[in-house]
DRENKETOR-307272 format. One record per residue (C-alpha): residue number from 1; y negated, x, z negated. Coordinates in nm, 3 decimals, m for minus. Layout:
BEGIN
<rec><n>NUM</n><north>Y</north><east>X</east><up>Z</up></rec>
...
This chain:
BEGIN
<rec><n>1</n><north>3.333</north><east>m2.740</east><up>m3.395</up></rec>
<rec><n>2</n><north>3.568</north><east>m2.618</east><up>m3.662</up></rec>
<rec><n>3</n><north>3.705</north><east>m2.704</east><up>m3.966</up></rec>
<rec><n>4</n><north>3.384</north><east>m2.680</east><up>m4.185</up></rec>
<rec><n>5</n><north>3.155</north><east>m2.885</east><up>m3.906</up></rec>
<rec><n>6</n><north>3.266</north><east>m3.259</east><up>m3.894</up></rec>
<rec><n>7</n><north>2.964</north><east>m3.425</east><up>m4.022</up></rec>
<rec><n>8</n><north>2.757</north><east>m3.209</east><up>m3.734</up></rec>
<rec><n>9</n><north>3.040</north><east>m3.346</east><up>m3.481</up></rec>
<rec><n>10</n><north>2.996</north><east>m3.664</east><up>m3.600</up></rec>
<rec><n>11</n><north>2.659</north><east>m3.682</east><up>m3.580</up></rec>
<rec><n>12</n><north>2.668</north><east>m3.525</east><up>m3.197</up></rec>
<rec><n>13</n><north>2.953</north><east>m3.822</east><up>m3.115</up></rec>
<rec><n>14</n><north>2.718</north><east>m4.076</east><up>m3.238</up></rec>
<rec><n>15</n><north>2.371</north><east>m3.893</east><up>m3.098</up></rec>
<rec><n>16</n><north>2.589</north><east>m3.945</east><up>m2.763</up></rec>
<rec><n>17</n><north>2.723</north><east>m4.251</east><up>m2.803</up></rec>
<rec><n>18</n><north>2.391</north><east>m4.436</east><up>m2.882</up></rec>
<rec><n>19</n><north>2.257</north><east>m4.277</east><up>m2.551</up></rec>
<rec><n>20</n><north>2.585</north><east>m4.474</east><up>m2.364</up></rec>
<rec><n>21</n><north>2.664</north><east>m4.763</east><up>m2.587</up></rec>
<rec><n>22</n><north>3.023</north><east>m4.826</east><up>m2.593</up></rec>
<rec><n>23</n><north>3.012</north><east>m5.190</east><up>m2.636</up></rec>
<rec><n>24</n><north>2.806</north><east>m5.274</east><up>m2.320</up></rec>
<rec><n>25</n><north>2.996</north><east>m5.149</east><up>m1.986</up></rec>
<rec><n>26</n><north>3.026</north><east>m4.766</east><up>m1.939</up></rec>
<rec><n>27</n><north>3.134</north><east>m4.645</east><up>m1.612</up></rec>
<rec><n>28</n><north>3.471</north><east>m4.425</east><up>m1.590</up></rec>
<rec><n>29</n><north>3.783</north><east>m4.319</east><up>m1.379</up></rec>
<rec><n>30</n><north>4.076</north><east>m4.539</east><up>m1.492</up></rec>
<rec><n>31</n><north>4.416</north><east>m4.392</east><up>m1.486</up></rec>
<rec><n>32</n><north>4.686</north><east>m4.641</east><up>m1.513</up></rec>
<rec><n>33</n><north>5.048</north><east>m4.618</east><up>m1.645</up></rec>
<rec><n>34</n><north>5.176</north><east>m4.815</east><up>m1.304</up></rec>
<rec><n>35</n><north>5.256</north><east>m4.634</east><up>m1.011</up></rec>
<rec><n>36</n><north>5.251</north><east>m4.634</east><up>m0.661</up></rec>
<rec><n>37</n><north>5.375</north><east>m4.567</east><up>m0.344</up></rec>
<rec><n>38</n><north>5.163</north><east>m4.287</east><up>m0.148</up></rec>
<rec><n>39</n><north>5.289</north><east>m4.283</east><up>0.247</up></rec>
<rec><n>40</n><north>5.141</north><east>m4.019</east><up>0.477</up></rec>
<rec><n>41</n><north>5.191</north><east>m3.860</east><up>0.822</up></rec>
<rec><n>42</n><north>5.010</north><east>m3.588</east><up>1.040</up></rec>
<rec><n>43</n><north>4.698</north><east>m3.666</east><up>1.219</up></rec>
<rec><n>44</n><north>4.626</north><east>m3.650</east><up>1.573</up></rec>
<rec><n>45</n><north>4.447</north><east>m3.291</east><up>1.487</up></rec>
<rec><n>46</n><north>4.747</north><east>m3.144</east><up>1.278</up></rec>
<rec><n>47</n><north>5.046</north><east>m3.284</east><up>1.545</up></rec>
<rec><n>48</n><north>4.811</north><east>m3.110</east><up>1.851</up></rec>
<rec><n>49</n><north>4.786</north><east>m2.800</east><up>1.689</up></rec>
<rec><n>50</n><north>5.136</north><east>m2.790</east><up>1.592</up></rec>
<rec><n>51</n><north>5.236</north><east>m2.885</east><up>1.938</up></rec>
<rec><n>52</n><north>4.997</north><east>m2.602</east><up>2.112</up></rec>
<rec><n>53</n><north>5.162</north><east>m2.322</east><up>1.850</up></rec>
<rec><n>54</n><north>5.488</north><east>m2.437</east><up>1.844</up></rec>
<rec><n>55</n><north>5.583</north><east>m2.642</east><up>2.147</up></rec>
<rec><n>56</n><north>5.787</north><east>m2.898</east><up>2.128</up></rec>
<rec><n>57</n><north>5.945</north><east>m2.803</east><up>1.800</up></rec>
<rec><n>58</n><north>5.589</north><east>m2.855</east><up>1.608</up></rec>
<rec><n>59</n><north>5.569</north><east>m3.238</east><up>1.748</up></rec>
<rec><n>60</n><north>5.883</north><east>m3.260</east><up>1.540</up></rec>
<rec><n>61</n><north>5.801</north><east>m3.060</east><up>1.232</up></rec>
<rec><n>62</n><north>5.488</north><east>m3.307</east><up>1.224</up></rec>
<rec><n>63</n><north>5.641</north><east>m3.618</east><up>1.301</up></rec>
<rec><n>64</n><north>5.781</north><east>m3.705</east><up>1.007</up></rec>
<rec><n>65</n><north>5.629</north><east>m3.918</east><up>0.739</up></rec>
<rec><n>66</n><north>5.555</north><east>m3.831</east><up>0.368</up></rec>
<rec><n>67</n><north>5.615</north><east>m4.049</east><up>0.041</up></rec>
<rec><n>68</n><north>5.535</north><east>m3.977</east><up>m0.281</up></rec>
<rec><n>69</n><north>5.436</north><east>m4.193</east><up>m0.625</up></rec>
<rec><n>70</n><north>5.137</north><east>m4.127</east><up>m0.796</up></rec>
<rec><n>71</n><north>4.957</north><east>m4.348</east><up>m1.071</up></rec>
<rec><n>72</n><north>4.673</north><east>m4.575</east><up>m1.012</up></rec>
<rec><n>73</n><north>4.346</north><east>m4.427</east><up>m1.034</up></rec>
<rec><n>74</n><north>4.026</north><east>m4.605</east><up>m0.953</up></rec>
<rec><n>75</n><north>3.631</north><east>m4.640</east><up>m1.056</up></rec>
<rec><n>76</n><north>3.539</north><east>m4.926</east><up>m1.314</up></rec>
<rec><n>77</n><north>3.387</north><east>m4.989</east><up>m1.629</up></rec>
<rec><n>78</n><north>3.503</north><east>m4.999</east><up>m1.993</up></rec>
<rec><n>79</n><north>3.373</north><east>m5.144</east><up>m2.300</up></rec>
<rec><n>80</n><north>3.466</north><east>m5.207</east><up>m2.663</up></rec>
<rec><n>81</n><north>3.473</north><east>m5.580</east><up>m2.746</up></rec>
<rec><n>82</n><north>3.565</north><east>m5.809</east><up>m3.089</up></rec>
<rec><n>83</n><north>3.883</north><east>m5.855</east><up>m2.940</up></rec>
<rec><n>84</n><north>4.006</north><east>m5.523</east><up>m2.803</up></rec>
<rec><n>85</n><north>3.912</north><east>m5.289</east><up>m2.529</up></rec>
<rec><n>86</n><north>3.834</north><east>m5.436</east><up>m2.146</up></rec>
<rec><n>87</n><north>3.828</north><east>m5.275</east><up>m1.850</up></rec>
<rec><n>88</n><north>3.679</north><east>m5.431</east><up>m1.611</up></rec>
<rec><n>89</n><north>3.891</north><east>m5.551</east><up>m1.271</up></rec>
<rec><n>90</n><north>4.203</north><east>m5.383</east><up>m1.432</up></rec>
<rec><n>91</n><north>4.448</north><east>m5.609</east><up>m1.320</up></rec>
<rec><n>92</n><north>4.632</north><east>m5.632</east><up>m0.960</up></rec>
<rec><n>93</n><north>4.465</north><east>m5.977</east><up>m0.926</up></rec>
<rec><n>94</n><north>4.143</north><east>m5.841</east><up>m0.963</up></rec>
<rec><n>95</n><north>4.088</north><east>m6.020</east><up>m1.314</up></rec>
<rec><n>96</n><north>3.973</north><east>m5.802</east><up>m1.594</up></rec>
<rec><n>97</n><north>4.229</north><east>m5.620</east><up>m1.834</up></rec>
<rec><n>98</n><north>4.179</north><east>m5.681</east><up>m2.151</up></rec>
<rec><n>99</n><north>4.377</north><east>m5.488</east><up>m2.395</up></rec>
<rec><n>100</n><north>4.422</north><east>m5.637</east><up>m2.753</up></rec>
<rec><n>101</n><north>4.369</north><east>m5.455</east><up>m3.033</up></rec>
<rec><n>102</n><north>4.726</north><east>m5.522</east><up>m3.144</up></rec>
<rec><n>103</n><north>4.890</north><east>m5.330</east><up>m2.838</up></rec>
<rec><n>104</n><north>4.680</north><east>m4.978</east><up>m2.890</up></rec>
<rec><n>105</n><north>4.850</north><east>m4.771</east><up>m3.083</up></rec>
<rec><n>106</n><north>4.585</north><east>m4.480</east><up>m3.083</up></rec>
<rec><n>107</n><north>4.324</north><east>m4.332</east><up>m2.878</up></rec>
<rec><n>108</n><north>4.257</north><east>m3.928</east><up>m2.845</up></rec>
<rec><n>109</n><north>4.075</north><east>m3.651</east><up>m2.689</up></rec>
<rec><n>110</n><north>4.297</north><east>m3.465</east><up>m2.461</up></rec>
<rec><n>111</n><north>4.221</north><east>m3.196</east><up>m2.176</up></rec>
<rec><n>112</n><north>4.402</north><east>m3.215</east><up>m1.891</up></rec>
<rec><n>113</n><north>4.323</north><east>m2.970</east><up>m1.532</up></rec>
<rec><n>114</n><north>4.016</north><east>m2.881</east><up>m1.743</up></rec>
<rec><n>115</n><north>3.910</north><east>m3.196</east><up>m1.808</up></rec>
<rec><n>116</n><north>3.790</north><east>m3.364</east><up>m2.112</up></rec>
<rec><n>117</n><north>3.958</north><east>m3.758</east><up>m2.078</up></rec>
<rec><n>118</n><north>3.979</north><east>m3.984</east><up>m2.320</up></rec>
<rec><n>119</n><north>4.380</north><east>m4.108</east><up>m2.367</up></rec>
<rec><n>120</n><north>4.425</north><east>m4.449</east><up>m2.485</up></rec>
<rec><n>121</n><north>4.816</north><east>m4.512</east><up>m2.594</up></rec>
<rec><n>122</n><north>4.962</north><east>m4.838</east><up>m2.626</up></rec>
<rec><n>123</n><north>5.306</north><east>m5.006</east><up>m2.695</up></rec>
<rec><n>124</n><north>5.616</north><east>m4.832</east><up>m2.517</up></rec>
<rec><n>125</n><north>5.438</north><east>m4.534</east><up>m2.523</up></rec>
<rec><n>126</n><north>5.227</north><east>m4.615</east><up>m2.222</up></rec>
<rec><n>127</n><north>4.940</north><east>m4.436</east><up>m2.145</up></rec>
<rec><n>128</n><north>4.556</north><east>m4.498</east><up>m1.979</up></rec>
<rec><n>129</n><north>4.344</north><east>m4.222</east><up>m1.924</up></rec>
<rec><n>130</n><north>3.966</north><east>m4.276</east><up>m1.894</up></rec>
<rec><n>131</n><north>3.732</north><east>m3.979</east><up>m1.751</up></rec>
<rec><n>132</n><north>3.375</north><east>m4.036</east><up>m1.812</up></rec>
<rec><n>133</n><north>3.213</north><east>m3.830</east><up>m1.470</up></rec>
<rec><n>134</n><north>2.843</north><east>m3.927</east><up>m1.603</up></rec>
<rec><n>135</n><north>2.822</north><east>m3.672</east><up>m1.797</up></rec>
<rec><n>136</n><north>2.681</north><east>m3.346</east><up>m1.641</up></rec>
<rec><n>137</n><north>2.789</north><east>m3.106</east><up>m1.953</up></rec>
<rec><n>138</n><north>3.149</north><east>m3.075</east><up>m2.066</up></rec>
<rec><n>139</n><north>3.010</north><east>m3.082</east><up>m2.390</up></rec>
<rec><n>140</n><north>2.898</north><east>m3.411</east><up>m2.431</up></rec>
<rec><n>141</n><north>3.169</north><east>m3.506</east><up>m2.255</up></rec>
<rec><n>142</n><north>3.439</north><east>m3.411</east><up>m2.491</up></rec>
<rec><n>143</n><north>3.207</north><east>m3.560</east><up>m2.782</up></rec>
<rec><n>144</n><north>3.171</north><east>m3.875</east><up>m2.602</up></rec>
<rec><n>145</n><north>3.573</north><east>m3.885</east><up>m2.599</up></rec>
<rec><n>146</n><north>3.593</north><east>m3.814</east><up>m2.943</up></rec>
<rec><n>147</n><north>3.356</north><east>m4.084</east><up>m2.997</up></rec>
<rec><n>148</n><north>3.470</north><east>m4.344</east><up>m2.817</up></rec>
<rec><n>149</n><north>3.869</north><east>m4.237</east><up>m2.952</up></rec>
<rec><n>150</n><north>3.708</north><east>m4.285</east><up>m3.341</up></rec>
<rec><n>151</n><north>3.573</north><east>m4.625</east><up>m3.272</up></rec>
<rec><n>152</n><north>3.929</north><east>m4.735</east><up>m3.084</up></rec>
<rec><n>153</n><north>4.111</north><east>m4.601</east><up>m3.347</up></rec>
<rec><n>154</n><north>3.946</north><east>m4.779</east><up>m3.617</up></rec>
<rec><n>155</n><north>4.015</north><east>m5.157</east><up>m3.502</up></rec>
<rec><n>156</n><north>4.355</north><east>m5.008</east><up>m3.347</up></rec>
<rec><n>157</n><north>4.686</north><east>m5.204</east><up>m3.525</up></rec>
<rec><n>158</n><north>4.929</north><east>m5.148</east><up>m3.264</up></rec>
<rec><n>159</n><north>5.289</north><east>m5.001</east><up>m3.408</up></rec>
<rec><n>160</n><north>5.465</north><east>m4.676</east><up>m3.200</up></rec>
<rec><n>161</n><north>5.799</north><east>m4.832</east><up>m3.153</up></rec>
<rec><n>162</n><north>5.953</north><east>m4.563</east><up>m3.344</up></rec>
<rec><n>163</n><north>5.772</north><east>m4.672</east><up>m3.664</up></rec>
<rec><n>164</n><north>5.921</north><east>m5.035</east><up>m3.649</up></rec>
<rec><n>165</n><north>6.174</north><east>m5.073</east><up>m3.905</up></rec>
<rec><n>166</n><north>6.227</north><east>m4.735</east><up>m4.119</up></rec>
């Protein structure tokens, strides 16, 4: 996987990627720019225990609720089409969201928590992340990314905003 190897990664990424065809639905974990509001509170379990331990002052420590943002992260499918990439029921509505080849400025191969995802970027430096959990073997996985990044990034047109203009 070096320097010296590209045609044998190639060859792997598209050994892979005729196995799970990229332009016919492939099943992920979306990761969306958006986020949202996360509210939680002790159960019934954690606010007895406390209580038992700690009296009183445990009920308290427990009655509080918790709020935090995270991003939006469901299952769902993603494919390559003429037009762009889609992934399917993408949108709050539950409509599909289809992302124009225009708006992508690049796709990679990143590792993030020790986890081979495949980053797409688009305009205002927004990001999705896709994780592919089919796959058994790491391996495959991270040629699958850098499979699926290669065919985004040859249709992709889409500008960073700091190239506009120079």
């Amino acid at each position: 996987m070096g320097l010296f190897n590209l045609d044998e990664d190639i060859d792997k990424e598209n050994k892979i990627l005729s196995e799970h065809n990229p332009y016919d639905w492939v099943e992920c974990n979306v990761t969306l720019p958006k986020m949202q509001l996360v509210t939680e509170s002790a159960n019934a379990w954690e606010k007895g225990i406390a209580l038992g331990i700690l009296g009183p002052v445990g009920l308290v420590l427990t009655s509080g609720v918790n709020q935090r943002y995270e991003c939006v992260s469901y299952n769902s499918y993603i494919k390559i089409a003429e037009k762009g990439v889609v992934i399917l029921q993408g949108c709050d509505d539950g409509s599909d969201l289809r992302l124009p080849w225009e708006f992508i400025v690049r796709a990679s191969y990143v590792k993030e928590n020790d986890r081979p995802l495949l980053k797409i970027t688009l305009l205002k430096n927004q990001t999705i992340k896709l994780n592919f959990q089919f796959f058994w073997s790491g391996n495959n996985k991270i040629h699958y990314c850098r499979g699926f990044a290669r065919l985004i990034n040859e249709k992709a047109c889409g500008i960073n905003p700091e190239d506009e203009g120079w």
